[in-house]
MARTORDO-256209 format. One record per residue (C-alpha): x, z, y. Coordinates in steps of 0.05 Angstrom, whole numbers, padded with zeros to 5 digits, always signed. Example, Ala and Ser with C-alpha at 12.3 -4.5 7.8 and 13.67 -1.06 7.14 Angstrom:
+00246+00156-00090;+00273+00143-00021;
! end
This chain:
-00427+01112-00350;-00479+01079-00389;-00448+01033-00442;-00467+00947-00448;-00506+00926-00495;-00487+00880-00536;-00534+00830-00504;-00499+00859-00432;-00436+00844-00456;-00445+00762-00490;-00481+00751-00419;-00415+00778-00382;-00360+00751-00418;-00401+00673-00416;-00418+00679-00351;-00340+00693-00335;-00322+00640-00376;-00368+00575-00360;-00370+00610-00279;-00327+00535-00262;-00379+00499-00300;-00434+00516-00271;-00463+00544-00333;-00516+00605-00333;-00522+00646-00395;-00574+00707-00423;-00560+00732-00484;-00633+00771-00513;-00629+00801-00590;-00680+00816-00643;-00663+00850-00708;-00599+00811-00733;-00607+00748-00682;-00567+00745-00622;-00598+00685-00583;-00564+00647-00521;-00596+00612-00470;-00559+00566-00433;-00576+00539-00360;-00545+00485-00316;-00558+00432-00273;-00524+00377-00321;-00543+00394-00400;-00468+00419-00429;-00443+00382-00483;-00468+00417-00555;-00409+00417-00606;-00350+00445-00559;-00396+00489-00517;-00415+00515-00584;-00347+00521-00610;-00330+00564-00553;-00393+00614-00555;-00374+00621-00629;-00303+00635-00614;-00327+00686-00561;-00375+00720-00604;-00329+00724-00660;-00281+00765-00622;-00328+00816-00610;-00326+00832-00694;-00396+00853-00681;-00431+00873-00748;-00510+00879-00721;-00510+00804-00710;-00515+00765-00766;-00545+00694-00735;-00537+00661-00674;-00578+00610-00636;-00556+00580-00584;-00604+00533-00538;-00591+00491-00465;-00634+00467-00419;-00629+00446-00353;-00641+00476-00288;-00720+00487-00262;-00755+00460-00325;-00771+00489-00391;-00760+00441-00443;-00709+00454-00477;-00646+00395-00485;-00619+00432-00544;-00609+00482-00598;-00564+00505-00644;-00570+00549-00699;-00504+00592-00741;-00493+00650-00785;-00445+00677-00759;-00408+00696-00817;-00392+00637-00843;-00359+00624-00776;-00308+00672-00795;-00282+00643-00865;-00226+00601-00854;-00205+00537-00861;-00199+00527-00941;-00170+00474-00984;-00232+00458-01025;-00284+00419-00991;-00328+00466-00961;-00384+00471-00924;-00450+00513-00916;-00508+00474-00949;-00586+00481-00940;-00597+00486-01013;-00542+00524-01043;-00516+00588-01033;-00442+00572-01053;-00409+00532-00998;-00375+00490-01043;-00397+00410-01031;-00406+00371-01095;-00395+00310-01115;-00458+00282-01112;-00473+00304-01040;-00405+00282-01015;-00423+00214-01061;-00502+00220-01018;-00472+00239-00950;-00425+00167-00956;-00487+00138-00980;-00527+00162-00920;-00463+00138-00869;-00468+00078-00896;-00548+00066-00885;-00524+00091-00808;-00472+00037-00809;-00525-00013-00826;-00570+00009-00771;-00514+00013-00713;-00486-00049-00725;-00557-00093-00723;-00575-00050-00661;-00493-00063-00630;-00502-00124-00646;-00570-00139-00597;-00528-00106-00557;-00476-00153-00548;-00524-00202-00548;-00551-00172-00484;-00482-00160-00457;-00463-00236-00474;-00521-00266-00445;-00509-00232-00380;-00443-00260-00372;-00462-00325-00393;-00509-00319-00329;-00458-00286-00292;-00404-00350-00305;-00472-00400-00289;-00484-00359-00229;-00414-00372-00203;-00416-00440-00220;-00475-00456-00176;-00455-00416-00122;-00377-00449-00121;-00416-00523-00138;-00468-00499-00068;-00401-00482-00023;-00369-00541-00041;-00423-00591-00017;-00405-00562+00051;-00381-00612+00101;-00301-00634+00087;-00298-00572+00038;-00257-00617-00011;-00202-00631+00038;-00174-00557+00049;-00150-00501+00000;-00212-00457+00004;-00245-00501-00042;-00186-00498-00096;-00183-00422-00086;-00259-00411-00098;-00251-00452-00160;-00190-00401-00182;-00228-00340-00177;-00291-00366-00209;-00252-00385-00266;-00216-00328-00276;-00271-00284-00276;-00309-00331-00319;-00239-00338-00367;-00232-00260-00372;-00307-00253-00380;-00309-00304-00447;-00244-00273-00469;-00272-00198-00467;-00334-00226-00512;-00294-00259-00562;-00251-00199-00571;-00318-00161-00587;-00359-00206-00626;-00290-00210-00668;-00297-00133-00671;-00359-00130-00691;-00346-00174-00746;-00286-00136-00772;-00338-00070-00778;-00399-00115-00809;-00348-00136-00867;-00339-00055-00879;-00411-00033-00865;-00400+00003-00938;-00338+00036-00925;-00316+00100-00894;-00253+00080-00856;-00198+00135-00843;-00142+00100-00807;-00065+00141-00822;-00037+00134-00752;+00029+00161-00721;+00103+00150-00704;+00151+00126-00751;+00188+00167-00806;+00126+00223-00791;+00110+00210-00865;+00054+00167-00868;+00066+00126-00924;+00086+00184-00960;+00017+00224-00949;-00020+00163-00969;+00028+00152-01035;+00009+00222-01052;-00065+00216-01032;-00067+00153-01072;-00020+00183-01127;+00027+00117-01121;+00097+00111-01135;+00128+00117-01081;+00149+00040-01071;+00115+00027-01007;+00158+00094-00977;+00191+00064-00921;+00266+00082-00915;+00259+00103-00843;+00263+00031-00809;+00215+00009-00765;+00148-00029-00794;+00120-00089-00765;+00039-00093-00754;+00046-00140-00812;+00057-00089-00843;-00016-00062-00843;-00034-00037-00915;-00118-00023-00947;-00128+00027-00995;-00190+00042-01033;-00185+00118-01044;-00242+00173-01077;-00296+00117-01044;-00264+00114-00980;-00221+00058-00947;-00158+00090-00926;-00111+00052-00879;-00034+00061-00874;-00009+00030-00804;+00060+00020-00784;+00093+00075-00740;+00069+00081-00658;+00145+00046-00640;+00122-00023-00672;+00070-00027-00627;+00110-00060-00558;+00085-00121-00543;+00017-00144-00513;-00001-00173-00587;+00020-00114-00626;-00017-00067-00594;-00079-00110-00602;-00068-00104-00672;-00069-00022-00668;-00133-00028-00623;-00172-00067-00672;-00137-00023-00731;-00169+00042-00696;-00230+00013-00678;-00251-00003-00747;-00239+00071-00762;-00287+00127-00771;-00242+00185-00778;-00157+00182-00749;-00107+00222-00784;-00065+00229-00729;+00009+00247-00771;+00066+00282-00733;+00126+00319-00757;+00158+00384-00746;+00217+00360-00730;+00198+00349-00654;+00131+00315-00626;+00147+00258-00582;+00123+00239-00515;+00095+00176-00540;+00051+00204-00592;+00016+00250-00535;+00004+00184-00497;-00025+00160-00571;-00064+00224-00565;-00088+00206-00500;-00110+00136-00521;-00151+00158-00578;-00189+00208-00534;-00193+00153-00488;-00236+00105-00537;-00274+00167-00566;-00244+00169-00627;-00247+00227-00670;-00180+00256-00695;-00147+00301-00729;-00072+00318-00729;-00036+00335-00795;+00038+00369-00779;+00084+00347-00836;+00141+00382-00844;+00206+00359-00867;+00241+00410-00905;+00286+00377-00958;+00261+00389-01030;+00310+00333-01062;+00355+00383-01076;+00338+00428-01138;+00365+00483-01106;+00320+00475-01048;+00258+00454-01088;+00267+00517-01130;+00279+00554-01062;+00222+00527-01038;+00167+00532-01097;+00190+00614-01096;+00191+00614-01024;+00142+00566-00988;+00120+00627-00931;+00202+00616-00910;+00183+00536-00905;+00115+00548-00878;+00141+00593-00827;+00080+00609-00783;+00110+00633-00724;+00149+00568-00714;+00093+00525-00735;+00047+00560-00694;+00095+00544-00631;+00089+00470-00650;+00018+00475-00654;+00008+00509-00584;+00046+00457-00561;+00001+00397-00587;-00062+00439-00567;-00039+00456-00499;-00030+00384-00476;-00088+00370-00511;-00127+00419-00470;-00093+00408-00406;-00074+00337-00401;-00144+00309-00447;-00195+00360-00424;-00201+00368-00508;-00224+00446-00519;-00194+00437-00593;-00176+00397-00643;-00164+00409-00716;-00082+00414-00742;-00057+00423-00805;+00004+00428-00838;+00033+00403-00909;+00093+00379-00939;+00080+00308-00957;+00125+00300-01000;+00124+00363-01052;+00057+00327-01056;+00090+00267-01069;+00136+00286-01117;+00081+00327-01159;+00049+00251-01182;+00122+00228-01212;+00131+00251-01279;+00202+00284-01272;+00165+00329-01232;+00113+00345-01290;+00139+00422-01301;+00120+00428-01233;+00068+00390-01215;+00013+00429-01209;+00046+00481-01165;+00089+00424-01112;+00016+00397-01113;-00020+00463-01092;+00041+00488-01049;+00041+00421-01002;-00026+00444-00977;-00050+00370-00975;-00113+00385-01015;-00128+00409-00932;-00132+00332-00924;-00187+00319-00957;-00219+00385-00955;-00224+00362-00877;-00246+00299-00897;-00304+00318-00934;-00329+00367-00891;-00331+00326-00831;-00362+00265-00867;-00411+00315-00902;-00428+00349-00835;-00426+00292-00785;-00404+00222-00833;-00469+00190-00801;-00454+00214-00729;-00382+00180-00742;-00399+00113-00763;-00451+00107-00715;-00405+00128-00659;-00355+00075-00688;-00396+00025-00672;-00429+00051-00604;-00371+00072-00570;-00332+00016-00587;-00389-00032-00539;-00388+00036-00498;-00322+00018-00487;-00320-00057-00478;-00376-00046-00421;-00318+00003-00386;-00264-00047-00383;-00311-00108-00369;-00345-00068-00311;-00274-00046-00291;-00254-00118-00283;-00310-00139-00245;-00303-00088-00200;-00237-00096-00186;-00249-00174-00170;-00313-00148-00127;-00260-00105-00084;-00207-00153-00085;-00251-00210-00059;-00290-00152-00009;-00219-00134+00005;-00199-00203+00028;-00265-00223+00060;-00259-00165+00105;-00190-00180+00120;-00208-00252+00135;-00267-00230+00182;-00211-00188+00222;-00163-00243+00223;-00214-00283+00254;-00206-00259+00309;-00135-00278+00305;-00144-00348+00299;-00186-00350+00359;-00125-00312+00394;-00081-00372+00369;-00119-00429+00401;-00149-00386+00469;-00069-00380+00481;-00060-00452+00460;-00111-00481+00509;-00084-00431+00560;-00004-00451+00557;-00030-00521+00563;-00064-00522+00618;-00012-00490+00658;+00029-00537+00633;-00019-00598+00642;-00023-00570+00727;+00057-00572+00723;+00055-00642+00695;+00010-00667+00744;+00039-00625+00804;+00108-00661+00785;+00080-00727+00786;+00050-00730+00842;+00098-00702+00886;+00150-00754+00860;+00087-00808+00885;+00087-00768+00958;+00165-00768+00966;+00165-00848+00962;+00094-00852+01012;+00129-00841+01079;+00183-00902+01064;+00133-00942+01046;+00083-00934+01100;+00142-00945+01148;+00161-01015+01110;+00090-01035+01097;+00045-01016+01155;+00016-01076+01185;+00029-01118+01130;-00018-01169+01085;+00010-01146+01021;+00014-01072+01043;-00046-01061+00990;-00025-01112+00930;+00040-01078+00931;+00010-00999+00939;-00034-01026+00874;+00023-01045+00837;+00070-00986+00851;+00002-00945+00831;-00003-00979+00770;+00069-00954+00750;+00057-00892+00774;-00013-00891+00731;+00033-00911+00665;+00072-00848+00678;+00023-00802+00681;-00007-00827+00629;+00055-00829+00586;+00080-00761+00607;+00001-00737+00589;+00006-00763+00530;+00080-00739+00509;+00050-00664+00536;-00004-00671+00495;+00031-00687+00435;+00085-00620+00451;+00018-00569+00456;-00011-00601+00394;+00054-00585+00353;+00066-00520+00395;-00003-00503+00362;+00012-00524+00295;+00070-00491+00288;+00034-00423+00314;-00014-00435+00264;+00033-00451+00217;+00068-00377+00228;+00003-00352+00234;-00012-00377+00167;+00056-00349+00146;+00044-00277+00179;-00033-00279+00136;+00000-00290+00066;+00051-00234+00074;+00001-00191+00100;-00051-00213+00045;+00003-00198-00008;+00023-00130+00017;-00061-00114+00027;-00074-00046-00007;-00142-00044-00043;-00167+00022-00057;-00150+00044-00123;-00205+00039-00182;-00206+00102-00228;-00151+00074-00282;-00141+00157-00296;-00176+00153-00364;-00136+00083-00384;-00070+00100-00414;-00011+00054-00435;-00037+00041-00508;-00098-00002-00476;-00075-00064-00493;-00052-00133-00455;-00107-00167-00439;-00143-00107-00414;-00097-00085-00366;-00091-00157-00348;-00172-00159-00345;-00168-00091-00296;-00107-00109-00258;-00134-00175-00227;-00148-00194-00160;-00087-00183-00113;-00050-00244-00150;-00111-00287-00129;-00118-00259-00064;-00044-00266-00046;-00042-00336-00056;-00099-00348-00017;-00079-00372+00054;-00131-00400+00110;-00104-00476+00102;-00088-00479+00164;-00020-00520+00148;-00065-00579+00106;-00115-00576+00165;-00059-00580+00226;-00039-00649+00192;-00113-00677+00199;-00120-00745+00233;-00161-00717+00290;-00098-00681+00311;-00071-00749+00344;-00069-00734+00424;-00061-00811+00429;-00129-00817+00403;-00156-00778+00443;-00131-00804+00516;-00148-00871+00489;-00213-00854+00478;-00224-00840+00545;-00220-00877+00614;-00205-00856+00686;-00171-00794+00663;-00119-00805+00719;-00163-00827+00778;-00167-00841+00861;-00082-00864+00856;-00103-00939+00859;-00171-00956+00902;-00148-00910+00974;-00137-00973+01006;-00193-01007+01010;-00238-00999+01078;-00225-01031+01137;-00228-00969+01172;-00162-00943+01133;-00125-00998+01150;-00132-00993+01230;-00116-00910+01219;-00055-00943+01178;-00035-00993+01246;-00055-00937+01294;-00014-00874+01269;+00037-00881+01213;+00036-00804+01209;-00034-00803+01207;-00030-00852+01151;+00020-00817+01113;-00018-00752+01127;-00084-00781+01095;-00045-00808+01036;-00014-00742+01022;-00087-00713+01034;-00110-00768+00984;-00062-00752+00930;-00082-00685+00929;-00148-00685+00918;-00125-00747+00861;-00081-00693+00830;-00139-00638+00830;-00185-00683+00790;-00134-00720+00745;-00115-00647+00726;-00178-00628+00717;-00195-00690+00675;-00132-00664+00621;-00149-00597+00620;-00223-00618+00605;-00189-00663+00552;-00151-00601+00520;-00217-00558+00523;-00261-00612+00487;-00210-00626+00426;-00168-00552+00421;-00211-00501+00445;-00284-00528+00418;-00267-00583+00373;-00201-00557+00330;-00229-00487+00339;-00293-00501+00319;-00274-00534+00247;-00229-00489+00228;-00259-00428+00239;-00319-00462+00202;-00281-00462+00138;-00266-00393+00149;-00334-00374+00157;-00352-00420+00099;-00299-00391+00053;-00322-00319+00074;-00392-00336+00053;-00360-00356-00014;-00330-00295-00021;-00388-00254-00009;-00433-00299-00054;-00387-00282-00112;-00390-00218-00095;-00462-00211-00098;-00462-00244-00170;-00403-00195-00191;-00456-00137-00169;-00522-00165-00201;-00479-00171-00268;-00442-00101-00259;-00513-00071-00239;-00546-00108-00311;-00487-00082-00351;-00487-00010-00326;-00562-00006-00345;-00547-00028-00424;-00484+00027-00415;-00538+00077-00396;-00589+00056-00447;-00541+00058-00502;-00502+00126-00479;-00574+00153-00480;-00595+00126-00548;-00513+00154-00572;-00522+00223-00531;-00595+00234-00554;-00596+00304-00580;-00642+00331-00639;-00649+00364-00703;-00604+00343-00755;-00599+00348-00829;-00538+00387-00837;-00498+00451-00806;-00435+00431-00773;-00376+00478-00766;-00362+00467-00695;-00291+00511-00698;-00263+00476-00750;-00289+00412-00735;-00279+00392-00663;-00330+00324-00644;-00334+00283-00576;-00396+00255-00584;-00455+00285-00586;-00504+00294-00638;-00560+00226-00653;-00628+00243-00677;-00640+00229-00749;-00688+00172-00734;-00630+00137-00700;-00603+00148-00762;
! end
């Protein structure tokens, strides 16, 4: 069998390993370069692809390779997105506790001074430059929803000029949502014009932010970075976030927050959000002692916001003790036992690839305080070792490197992702008020129907019961007929007294009418009434499809999740106002008879005609016969008259109003919506322009060491810069 080349076998093992990605890979050589081209549909992202090609290559201890050069492009075009170039020895020096990194102009990897003192210099010009261009930014983002709230304003101010809109809940309701968007919307911008602030006060300073759960040891790595004396050493108890502290320390602005625990309520963890915001680089302190559940979800959070960390593993051995200290300075492999650490830091780095999606992230461990104790001058004898054998010169080795390497990638993505980020949640919010009131306007449009249901079965029951009514009157009229034809016939007064008893008989209907009327108008109010009932439970137990709150973990603070989380509490106060409206004036039955005459007609006038009266003298039977036959047809058309009555004031007139507020308060609905969506659509454009002026990829000044120094963001041209 013919055996791979080495070009054969890079192009295997990648093509194994990004096969789930979608990533192609051909690996050509010439003389000592081994170059990589990468293909995909969606351009990879540079510093952890690159990380991992390194990590591959390396394993192949290769020795006819001496450079790499890696370059991506996409899919069907030949330009190419970007490029990378390593040697690929210096790849395979370790992590070291001097601040080192390979340089254009030297050959010693050693950083100076002066270009650690240039390199703040140049982060600092970046600083300058991201904040005036965040800055248009928010101004773009603020003017929008300043629109946005005048938008709503018009379009509640348009709906409410509708006929009667005033006198039912719809118009208080569309005034609540409005207002809440608009109150969220105004508190979202002051939060990050405040932010913005905070960073334009530092524009000069590198901030790394000491973060972590209490009794980890922060205040104990920052006394020894800062050489202090050990007074601001907690004992243990928990720290308030009053308990913020600054330090100024070898030109960089260090800062010392209280452990993850004081962060519980909605306020406090405001506090850590604007702490870590500020920062360019988090030192992300746990302990060997045990990692906690809650400083994973910390873990998380950072990730979440972009933020560039690192994790320092301090471990707690005891060196009070002389015996231990001496036990320790002769022995520090026993305390610095690698196979246990290493457990601890397989643990952090397989959440951290599993749970985070993070490929890898930088861990170190010291012993805080042998570092500590080396500043205090009982320790003199041994300060120079407890100083070397803590391993915290790692720190700032770290430090240097990454601000040396990337310092102007940091504090520019300090400032971008932190709008980045405030465009998430604001979006967020408005699209969860855009499905809430979608949600309820759909809902409303099915319940429509309902209503309709409610009044068709109204209108139906009462005219069943308006034929029963009349049936029952007017056969009490025929049971009295026969007597009195037999008492009257023949008589003068026969008529004068049929005209009277009519009259009374009239006055019943009439009164029964109205007393039937006035049951079918409360028999429909109080359906309404359960109807409205039957809408709010269902409204408050409505199940809106989910937005994507994966990414938003539990240290996102109050008002955010408050911001993302609205919408149902609106929407399940929100009922039809059918219980205001049922109370109307125009629901008076009374009125409505009275406003019309001859409802109950032909009772009173049979008489007259000569004709009838010599039928009447001829054939009582006949008489009583015609009467009946008379009666009838009265009964038909006085029925007919009520139900005609119920039709004109239930079924068109009651129908017809209500259901117009529910048409006009769906229109509402959908008006807002369409504002919610212009602004959404406005603000996703500025996230796009600014992830493309963040993401931009190009030649930069400096080689990174993507293994030891593990980036989220990608790499800014240096005329961004």
């Amino acid at each position: 069998m013919i055996p791979q080349t080495l070009e054969e076998v890079v192009s295997d093992i990648l093509n194994q390993f990004f096969q789930n990605k979608g990533i192609g890979a051909t690996a050509t050589s010439r003389n000592t370069l081994l170059k990589i081209i990468l293909e995909s549909a969606e351009i990879p992202e540079p510093e952890s692809t690159t990380a991992l090609i390194l990590d591959e290559v390396s394993r192949l201890k290769t020795t006819s390779c001496k450079k790499i050069k890696i370059l991506a492009k996409q899919k069907n075009t030949f330009d190419v997105a970007w490029c990378r170039a390593f040697d690929i020895k210096s790849q395979a020096e370790p992590i070291i506790t001097e601040p080192e990194l390979e340089t254009e102009n030297h050959s010693s990897n050693r950083i100076s001074n002066d270009e650690f003192q240039q390199a703040l210099e140049e982060s600092t010009k970046t600083a300058k430059n991201a904040y005036q261009k965040t800055f248009n930014y928010y101004k773009e983002i603020e003017a929008i929803l300043n629109n946005l709230n005048l938008d709503l304003d018009k379009s509640v101010f348009h709906l409410l000029k509708q006929k009667d809109a005033n006198n039912f809940d719809f118009a208080q309701v569309l005034k609540k949502i409005a207002g809440e968007i608009e109150s969220h919307a105004s508190e979202g911008l002051q939060e990050l014009k405040k932010s913005l602030e905070a960073k334009r006060q530092h524009l000069a300073d590198f901030t790394v932010v000491l973060f972590g759960r209490t009794k980890a040891g922060k205040s104990t790595i920052r006394e020894a970075l800062t050489r202090g004396d050990g007074s601001t050493i907690g004992t243990g108890s928990q720290r308030t976030t009053r308990d913020v502290r600054e330090y100024k320390w070898k030109g960089l602005r260090l800062i010392d927050t209280p452990g993850i625990e004081a962060y519980q309520g909605d306020e406090d963890k405001q506090k850590a959000v604007e702490i870590v915001h500020e920062s360019d680089i988090v030192i992300f302190l746990t302990s060997d002692d045990s990692v906690q559940p809650g400083e994973f979800n910390a873990m998380a959070w950072l990730q979440e916001i972009k933020k560039y960390f690192f994790v320092i593993l301090n471990i707690k051995y005891d060196i009070d003790n002389p015996k231990r200290l001496e036990r320790f300075i002769k022995n520090p492999e026993k305390i610095f036992d690698s196979q246990r650490l290493d457990e601890h830091k397989r643990h952090i780095r397989n959440y951290i690839h599993h749970s985070l999606g993070m490929e890898e992230v930088a861990i170190i461990c010291i012993h805080a305080y042998a570092a500590f104790l080396s500043n205090q001058p009982q320790y003199s004898n041994v300060a120079n070792k407890l100083w070397e054998l803590s391993r915290i010169e790692e720190i700032y080795s770290l430090i240097v490197s990454e601000i040396y390497a990337r310092g102007k990638q940091r504090r520019w993505n300090t400032f971008f992702d932190a709008i980045i980020y405030f465009l998430d949640v604001i979006i967020k919010m408005l699209e969860r008020h855009k499905e809430s009131l979608v949600s309820q306007a759909d809902f409303m449009q099915d319940k429509r129907s309902e209503i309709e249901g409610v009044f068709q079965e109204s209108v139906k029951n009462g005219k069943i019961k308006i034929q029963r009514s009349c049936k029952n009157s007017f056969s009490r009229i025929k049971q009295w007929i026969p007597n009195f034809v037999d008492e009257y016939l023949g008589k003068d007064i026969a008529q004068s007294e049929y005209q009277k008893r009519m009259n009374k008989e009239k006055q019943k209907i009439e009164t029964a009418m109205e007393n039937l009327f006035e049951e079918i108008v409360q028999e429909l109010v109080a359906a309404l009434k359960e109807f409205q009932r039957q809408y709010q439970y269902d409204m408050g137990t409505i199940k809106l499809e989910s937005t994507d709150f994966g990414n938003y973990q539990q240290w996102q603070t109050g008002k955010i999740m408050k911001w993302v989380g609205v919408g149902l509490s609106t929407t399940s106060a929100v009922a039809f106002g059918i219980g205001a409206f049922a109370a109307a004036n125009f629901w008076n039955p009374v009125g409505w008879i009275a406003g019309v005459t001859s409802i109950v007609v032909g009772i009173v006038s049979w008489f007259f005609g000569e004709q009838d009266k010599k039928l009447w003298q001829k054939a009582k039977q006949e008489a009583k016969e015609n009467l009946w036959k008379s009666l009838d047809q009265s009964e038909q058309e006085t029925c007919k008259n009520y139900q005609k009555l119920l039709d004109t004031n239930i079924a068109v007139r009651a129908k017809t109003e209500v259901l117009e507020q529910v048409d006009i308060y769906i229109k509402g609905i959908l008006i807002i919506v369409d504002d919610i969506k212009k602004a959404i659509s406005q603000l996703e454009k500025i996230k796009k322009e600014m992830k493309r002026e963040s993401d931009y990829t190009g030649v930069r000044d400096r080689l990174p060491n993507p293994r030891n120094f593990k980036g989220n963001s990608s790499v800014i041209a240096d005329e961004l810069l």
